[in-house]
VOMAR-706111 format. One record per residue (C-alpha): z, x, y; residue number from 1. Coordinates in steps of 0.05 Angstrom, whole numbers, always signed. Example, Ala and Ser with C-alpha at 12.3 -4.5 7.8 and 13.67 -1.06 7.14 Angstrom:
2
NODE, Z, X, Y, nr
NODE, +156, +246, -90, 1
NODE, +143, +273, -21, 2
***
This chain:
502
NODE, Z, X, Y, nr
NODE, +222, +122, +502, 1
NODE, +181, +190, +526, 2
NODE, +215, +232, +575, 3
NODE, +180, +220, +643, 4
NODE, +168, +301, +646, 5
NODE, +154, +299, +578, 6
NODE, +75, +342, +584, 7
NODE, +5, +337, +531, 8
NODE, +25, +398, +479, 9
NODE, +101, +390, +487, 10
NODE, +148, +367, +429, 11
NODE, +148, +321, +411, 12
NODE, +67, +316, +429, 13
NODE, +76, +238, +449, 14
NODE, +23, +251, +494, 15
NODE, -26, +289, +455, 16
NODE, -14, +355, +419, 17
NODE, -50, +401, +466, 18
NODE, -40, +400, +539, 19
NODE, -113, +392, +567, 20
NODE, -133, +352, +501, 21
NODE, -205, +335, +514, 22
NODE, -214, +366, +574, 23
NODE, -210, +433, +535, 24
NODE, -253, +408, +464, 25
NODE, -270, +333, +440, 26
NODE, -251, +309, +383, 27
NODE, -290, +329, +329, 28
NODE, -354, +268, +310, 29
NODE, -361, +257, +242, 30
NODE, -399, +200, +212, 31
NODE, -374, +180, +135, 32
NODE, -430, +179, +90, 33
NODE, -457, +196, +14, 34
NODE, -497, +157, -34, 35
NODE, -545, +160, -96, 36
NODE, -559, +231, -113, 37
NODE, -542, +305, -78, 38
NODE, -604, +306, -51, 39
NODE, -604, +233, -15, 40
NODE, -538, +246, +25, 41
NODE, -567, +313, +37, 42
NODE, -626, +291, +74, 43
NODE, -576, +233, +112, 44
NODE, -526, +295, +129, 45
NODE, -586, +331, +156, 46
NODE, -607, +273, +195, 47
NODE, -540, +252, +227, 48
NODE, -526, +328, +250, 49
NODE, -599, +325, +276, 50
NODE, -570, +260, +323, 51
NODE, -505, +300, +358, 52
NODE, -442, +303, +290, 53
NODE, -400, +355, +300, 54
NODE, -371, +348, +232, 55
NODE, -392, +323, +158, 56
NODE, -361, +275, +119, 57
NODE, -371, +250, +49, 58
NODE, -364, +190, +9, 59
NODE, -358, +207, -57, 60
NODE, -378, +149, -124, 61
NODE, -329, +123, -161, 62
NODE, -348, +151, -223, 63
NODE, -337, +222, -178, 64
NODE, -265, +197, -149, 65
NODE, -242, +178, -223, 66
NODE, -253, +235, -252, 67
NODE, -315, +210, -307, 68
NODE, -385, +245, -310, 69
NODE, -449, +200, -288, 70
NODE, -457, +185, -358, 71
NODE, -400, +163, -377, 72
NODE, -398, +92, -404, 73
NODE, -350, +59, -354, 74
NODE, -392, +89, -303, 75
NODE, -450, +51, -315, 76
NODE, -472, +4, -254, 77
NODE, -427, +47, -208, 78
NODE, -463, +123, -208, 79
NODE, -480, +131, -128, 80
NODE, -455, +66, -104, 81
NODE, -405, +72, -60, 82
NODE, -414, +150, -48, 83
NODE, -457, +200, -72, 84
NODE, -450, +224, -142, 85
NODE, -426, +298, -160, 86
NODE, -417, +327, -223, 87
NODE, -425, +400, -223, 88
NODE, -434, +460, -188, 89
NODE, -505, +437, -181, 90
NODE, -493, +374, -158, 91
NODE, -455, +413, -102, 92
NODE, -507, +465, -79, 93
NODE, -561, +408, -79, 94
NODE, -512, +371, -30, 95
NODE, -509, +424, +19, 96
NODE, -573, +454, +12, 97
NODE, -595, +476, +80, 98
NODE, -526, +482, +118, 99
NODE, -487, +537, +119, 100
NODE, -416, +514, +107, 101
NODE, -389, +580, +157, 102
NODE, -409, +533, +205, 103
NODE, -392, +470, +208, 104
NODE, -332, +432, +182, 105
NODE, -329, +382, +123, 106
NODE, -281, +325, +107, 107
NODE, -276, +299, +35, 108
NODE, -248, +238, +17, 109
NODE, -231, +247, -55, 110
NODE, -163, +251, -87, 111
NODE, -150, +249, -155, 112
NODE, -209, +303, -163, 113
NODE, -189, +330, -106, 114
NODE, -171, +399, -131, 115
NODE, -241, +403, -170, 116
NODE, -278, +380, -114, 117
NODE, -247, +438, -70, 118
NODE, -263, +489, -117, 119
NODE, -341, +468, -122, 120
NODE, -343, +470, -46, 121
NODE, -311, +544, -46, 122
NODE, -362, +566, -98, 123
NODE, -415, +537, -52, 124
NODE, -387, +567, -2, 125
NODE, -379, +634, -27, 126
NODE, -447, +633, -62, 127
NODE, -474, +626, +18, 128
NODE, -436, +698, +31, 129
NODE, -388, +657, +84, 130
NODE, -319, +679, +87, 131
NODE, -275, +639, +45, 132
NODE, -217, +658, +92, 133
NODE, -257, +628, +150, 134
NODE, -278, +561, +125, 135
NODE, -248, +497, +146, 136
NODE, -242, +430, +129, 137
NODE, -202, +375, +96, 138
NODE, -199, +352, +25, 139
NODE, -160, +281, +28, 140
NODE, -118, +301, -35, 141
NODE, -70, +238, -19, 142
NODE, -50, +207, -87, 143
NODE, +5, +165, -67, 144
NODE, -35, +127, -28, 145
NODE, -79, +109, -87, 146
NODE, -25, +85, -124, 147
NODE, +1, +41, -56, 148
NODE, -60, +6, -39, 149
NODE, -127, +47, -72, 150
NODE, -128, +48, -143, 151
NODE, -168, +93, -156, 152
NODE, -121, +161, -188, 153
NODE, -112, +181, -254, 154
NODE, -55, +209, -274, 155
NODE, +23, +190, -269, 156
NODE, +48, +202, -199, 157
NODE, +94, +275, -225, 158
NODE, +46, +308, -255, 159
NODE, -5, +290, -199, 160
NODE, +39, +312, -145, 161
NODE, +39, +375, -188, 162
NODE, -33, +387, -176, 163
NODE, -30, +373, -107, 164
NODE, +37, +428, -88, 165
NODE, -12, +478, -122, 166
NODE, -65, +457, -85, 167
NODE, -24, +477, -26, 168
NODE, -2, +548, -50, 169
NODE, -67, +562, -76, 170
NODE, -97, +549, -11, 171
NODE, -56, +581, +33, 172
NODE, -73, +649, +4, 173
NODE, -142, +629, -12, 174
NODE, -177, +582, +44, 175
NODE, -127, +593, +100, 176
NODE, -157, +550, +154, 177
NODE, -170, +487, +111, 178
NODE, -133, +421, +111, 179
NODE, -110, +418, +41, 180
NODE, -87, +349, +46, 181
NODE, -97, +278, +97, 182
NODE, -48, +239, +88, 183
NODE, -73, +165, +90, 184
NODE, -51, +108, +123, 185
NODE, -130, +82, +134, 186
NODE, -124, +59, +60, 187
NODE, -51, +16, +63, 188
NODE, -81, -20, +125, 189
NODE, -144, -39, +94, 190
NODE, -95, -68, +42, 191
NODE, -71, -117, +95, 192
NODE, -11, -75, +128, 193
NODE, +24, -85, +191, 194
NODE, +13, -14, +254, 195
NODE, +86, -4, +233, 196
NODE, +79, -4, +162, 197
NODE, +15, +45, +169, 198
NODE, +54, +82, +205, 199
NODE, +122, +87, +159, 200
NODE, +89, +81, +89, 201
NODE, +46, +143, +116, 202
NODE, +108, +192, +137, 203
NODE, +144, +172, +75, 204
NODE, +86, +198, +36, 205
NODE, +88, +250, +77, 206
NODE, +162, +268, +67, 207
NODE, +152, +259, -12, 208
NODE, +93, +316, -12, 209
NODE, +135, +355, +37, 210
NODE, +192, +355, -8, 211
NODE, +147, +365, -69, 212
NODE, +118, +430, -39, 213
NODE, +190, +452, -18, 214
NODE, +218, +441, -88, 215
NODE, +160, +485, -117, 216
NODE, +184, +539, -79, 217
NODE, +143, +538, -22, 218
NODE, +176, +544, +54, 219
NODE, +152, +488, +103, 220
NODE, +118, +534, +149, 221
NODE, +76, +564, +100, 222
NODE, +27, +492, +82, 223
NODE, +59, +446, +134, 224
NODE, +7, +475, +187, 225
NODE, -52, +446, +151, 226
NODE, -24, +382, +132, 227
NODE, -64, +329, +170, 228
NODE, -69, +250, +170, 229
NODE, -118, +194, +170, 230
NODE, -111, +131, +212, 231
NODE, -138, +60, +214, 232
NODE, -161, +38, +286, 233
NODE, -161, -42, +284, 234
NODE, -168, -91, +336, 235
NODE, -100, -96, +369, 236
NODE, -124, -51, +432, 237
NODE, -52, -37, +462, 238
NODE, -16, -27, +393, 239
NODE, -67, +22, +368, 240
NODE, -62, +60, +422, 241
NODE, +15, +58, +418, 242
NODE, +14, +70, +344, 243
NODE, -14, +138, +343, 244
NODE, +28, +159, +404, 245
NODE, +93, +131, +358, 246
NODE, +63, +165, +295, 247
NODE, +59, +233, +331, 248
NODE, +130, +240, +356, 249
NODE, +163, +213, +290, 250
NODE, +124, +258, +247, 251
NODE, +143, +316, +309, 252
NODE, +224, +291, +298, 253
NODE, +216, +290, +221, 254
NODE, +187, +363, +216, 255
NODE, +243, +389, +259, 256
NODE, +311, +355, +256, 257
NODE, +291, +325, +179, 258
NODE, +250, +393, +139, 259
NODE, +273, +445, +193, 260
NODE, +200, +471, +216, 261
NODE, +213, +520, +270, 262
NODE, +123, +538, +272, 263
NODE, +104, +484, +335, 264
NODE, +36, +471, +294, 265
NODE, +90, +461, +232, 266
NODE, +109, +396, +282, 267
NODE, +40, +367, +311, 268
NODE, +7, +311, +280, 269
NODE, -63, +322, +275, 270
NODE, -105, +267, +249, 271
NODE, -170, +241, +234, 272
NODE, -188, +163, +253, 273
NODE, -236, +122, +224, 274
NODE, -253, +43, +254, 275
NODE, -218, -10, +216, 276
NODE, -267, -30, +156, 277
NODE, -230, -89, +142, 278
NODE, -247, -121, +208, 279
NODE, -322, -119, +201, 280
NODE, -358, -193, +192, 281
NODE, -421, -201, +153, 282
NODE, -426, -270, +202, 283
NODE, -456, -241, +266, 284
NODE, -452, -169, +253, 285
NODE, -481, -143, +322, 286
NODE, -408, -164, +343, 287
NODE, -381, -113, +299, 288
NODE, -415, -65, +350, 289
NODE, -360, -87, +403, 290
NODE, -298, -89, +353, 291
NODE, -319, -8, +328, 292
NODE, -325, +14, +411, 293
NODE, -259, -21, +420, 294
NODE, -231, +8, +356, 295
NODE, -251, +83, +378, 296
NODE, -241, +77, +449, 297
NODE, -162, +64, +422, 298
NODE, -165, +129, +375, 299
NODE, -191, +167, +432, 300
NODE, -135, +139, +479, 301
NODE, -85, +155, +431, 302
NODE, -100, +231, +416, 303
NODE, -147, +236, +356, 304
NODE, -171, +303, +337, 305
NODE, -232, +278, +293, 306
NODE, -271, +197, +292, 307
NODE, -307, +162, +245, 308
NODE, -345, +101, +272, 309
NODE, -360, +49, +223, 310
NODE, -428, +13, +223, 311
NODE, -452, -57, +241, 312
NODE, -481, -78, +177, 313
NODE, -418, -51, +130, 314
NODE, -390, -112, +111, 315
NODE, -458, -125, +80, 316
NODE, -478, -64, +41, 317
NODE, -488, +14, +58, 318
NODE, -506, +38, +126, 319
NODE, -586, +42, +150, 320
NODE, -602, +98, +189, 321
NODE, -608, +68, +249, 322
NODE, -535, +25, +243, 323
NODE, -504, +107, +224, 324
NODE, -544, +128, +291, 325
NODE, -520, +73, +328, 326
NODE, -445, +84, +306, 327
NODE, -456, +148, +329, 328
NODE, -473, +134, +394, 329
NODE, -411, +99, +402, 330
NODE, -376, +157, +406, 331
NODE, -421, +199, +449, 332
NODE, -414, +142, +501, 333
NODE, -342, +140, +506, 334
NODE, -342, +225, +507, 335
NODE, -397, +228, +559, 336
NODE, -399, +171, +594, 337
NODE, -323, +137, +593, 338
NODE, -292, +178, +637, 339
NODE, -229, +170, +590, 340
NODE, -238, +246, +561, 341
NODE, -210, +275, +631, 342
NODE, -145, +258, +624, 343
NODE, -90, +266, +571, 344
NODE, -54, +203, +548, 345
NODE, -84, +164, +606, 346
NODE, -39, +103, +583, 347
NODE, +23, +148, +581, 348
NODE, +79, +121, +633, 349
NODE, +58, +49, +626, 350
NODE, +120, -1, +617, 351
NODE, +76, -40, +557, 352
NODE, +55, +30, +521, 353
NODE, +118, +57, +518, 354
NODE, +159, +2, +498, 355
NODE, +101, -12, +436, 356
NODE, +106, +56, +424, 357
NODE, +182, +56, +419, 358
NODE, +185, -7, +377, 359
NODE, +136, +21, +322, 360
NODE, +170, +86, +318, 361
NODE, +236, +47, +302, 362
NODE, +210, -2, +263, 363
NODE, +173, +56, +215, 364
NODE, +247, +90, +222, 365
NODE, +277, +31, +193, 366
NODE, +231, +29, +133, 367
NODE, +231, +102, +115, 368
NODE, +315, +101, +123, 369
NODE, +300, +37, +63, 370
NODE, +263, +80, +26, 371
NODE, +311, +140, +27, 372
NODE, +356, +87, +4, 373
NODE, +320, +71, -64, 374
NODE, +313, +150, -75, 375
NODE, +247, +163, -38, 376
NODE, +177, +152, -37, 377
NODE, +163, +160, -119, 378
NODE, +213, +103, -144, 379
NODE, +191, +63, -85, 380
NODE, +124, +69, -107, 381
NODE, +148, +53, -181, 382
NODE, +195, -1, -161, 383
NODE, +130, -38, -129, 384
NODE, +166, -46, -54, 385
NODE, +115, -16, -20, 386
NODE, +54, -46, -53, 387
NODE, +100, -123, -42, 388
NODE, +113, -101, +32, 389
NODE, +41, -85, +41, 390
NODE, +19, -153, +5, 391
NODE, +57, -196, +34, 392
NODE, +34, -168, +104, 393
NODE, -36, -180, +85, 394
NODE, -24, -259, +54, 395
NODE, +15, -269, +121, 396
NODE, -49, -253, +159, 397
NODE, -89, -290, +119, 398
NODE, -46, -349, +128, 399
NODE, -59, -340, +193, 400
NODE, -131, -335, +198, 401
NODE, -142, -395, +153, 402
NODE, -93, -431, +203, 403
NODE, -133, -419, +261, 404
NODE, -75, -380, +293, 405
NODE, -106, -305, +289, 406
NODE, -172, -304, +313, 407
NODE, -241, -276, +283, 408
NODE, -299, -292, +334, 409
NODE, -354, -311, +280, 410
NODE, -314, -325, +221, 411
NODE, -258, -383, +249, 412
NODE, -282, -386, +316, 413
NODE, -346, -389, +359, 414
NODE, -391, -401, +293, 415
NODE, -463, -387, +283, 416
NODE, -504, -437, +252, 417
NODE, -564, -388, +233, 418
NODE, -551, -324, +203, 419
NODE, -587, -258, +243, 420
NODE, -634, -221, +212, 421
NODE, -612, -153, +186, 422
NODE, -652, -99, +141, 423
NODE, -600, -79, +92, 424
NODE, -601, -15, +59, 425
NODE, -631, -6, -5, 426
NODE, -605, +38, -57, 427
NODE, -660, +58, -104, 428
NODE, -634, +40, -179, 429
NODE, -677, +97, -219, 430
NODE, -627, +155, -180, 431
NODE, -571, +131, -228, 432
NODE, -612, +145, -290, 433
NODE, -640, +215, -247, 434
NODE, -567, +230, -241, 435
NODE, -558, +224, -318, 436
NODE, -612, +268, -339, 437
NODE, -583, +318, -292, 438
NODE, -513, +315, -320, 439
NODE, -543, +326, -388, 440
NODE, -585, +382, -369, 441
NODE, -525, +413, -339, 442
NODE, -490, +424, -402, 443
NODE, -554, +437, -442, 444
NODE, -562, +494, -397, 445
NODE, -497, +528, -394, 446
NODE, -460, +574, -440, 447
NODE, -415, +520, -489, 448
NODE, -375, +578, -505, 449
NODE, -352, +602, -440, 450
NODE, -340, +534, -417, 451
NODE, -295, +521, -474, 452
NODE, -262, +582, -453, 453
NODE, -242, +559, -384, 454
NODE, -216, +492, -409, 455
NODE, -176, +519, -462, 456
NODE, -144, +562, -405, 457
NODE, -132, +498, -359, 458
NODE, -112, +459, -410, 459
NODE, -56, +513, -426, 460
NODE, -35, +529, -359, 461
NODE, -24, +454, -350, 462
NODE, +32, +449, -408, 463
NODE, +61, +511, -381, 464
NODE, +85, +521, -307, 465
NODE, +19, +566, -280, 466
NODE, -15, +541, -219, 467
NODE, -70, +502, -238, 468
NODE, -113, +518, -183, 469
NODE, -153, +589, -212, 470
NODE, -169, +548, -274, 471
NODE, -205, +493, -243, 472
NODE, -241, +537, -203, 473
NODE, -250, +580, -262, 474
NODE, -283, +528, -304, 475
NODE, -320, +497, -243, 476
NODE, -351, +565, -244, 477
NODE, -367, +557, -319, 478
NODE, -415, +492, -291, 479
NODE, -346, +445, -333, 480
NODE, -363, +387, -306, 481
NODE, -316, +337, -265, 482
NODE, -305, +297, -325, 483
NODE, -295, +355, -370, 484
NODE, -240, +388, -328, 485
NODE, -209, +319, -312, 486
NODE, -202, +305, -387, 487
NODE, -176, +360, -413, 488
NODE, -116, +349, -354, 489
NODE, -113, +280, -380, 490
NODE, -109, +308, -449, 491
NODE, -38, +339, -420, 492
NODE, -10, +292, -367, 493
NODE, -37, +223, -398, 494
NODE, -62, +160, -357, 495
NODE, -25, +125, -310, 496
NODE, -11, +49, -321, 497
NODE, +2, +10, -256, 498
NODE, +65, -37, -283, 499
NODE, +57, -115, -261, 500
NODE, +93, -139, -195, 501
NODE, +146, -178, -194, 502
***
């Protein structure tokens, strides 16, 4: 249990990692959004910093997030779907035409690609005279998670981990103040996990990067200052808020006592929250306007540094405008309006909150000692136990619902015989054959021989020991595209094959 004199900003940060928490600077507002082509999630970006963000955040295709070019065949259907497509350097300056990167900070949530998208940001960056040294942000860059409860990486787990410890040493010479990696736990609870499994699976990825980077030679308070996380908020009010305070002292006990971090900000958990996707209804979905306040009023309560608020009308296709605005607005309310933002860990001292806190910090201790057990977080991963824990969480709920025991107001409950009215949002279907032609004019335009060049170099440094980092952003220079520079790694380190379950 927290020590009653236990302050805000003291290890191990139960209460919030800096002592007047929002009294001194609110979390940081981002709304998560990308679609069709650069320039469509341009003008969106514009218009969502025009209504109060404080921070962008994009959503990047699938083609994008797998590594394959616009025109590749398997991406057919899929090219600005369920984020906005990027290809090239191009692609890149036409996404952030119009706002100066020196001043605002962007999250990306890509991860196999992760290291390519990075470098195309720099280059924008740099090609906007900001100081590289000065920019900040967060690039998800969480693999394990995609091979937990996502899907979507490419390569085997080693090798990938490989890309991500350079990642790290790369950046902390060359974009000091970014966040080169979130780990995820937003993704294994959308699979159906339990707050303590979120929790636990999260810190054991955490561990396995952390003892990745240390085995390649780097010392934990070098990179473990700009490691950062990513949370689910769901619908259990109490826990949530009880989670996060849990998740914040573990990770402050496993940095000290576990990796020997001796840098404070080595030992504070900062992390970005986003509303629990999964819980959205396309029955009634006005009501999802009351599960996303109750969902951020919990991240808010339990420390977050930066807030995503999902929008009404998810569950049944992209955003609108107005749904984005009014997600928004959410959070503005609870920062202006709440009252909640003058005190830090308003909740701290209560019987309840402490004793959920102290039960999910032991029950993610318990799992992470089981993992140790099995030889960490890698032959877990390859053994299947966390993807089984994680399913059998989610069938258990599901059970549940369909037995009338767990609740959803709409869906098993307090029905609706006639369906609302919603405008949906319409993608347009020609920006997938636009984003084509662009790709193709793209390497029509560049010099074949320089970009050959770079990917020989890549493509060498990857069978040798190099860091793999000044390549990419090498041929990302060259206008290689995404698909060009992921192919020639998967020319080295092969495709990974998820093995059947048990």
């Amino acid at each position: 249990m927290s020590d009653n004199h236990e302050r805000p900003g003291e290890y191990p940060y139960t209460r919030g990692i800096y002592p007047d928490m929002y009294r001194g600077r609110l979390w940081t507002m981002r709304q998560y959004a990308g679609f069709g082509t650069a320039e469509e999630s341009n003008r969106r970006y514009r218009y969502l910093l025009s209504q109060g963000i404080t921070g962008l955040s994009v959503a990047f295709d699938l083609p994008t997030q797998m590594g394959m070019d616009s025109d590749h065949p398997l991406a057919a259907g899929e090219v600005g779907r369920v984020g906005v497509a990027i290809c090239s350097l191009a692609d890149m300056q036409r996404l952030f035409d119009g706002i100066r990167l020196a001043d605002i900070t962007t999250s990306m949530t890509i991860n196999s690609t992760a290291s390519i998208l990075l470098s195309l940001y720099v280059l924008v960056a740099k090609s906007q005279g900001a100081d590289l040294r000065k920019i900040s942000g967060t690039i998800q860059n969480d693999i394990l998670k995609e091979y937990i409860a996502r899907g979507t990486y490419i390569y085997p787990p080693r090798p990938a981990m490989r890309i991500i410890t350079d990642l790290f040493a790369w950046a902390a010479c060359e974009v000091p103040e970014w966040n080169t990696i979130s780990i995820s736990g937003y993704h294994i609870r959308e699979a159906g996990s339990t707050a303590v499994q979120e929790v636990a699976f999260t810190l054991a990825n955490a561990i396995a990067y952390i003892d990745a980077a240390l085995a390649a030679g780097l010392q934990i308070d070098s990179f473990a200052p700009r490691l950062s996380f990513f949370f689910n908020s769901h619908n259990n009010f109490l826990e949530e808020i009880a989670k996060f305070r849990a998740a914040r002292r573990l990770y402050a006990t496993i940095m000290r006592d576990r990796f020997g971090a001796r840098n404070p900000r080595s030992m504070m958990m900062r992390f970005h929250v986003q509303t629990g996707g999964s819980t959205l209804t396309a029955q009634q979905p006005d009501v999802n306007v009351v599960r996303v306040s109750m969902q951020a009023l919990a991240a808010v309560l339990g420390g977050a540094q930066s807030l995503h608020t999902n929008s009404k009308d998810e569950a049944l296709g992209l955003p609108t405008e107005e749904s984005a605005r009014l997600a928004l607005r959410t959070q503005q309310i609870i920062a202006n309006e709440s009252g909640v933002t003058n005190t830090a860990d308003p909740f701290g001292g209560s019987h309840h909150i402490e004793e959920l806190t102290d039960k999910i910090e032991q029950g993610a201790r318990e799992y992470i000692d089981r993992i140790d057990a099995m030889g960490g977080t890698l032959v877990a991963i390859e053994k299947s136990y966390i993807q089984n824990e994680i399913q059998n969480a989610a069938y258990q709920y599901q059970q549940a619902v369909e037995r009338g025991d767990a609740v959803v107001v709409g869906v098993n409950r307090f029905k609706q015989d006639v369906a609302e009215p919603l405008s949906n949002f319409r993608l347009d279907p020609g920006l997938e054959q636009q984003q084509i032609e662009r790709v193709r004019q793209v390497r029509a335009s560049r010099s074949a021989e320089v970009v050959e060049e770079s990917l020989q170099g890549l493509e060498q440094a990857a069978r040798g020991s190099e860091n793999l980092m000044p390549h990419i952003l090498g041929c990302a220079e060259a206008h290689a595209t995404v698909g060009e520079i992921s192919d020639r790694l998967r020319a080295v380190f092969g495709e990974y094959q998820e093995r059947s379950r048990p």
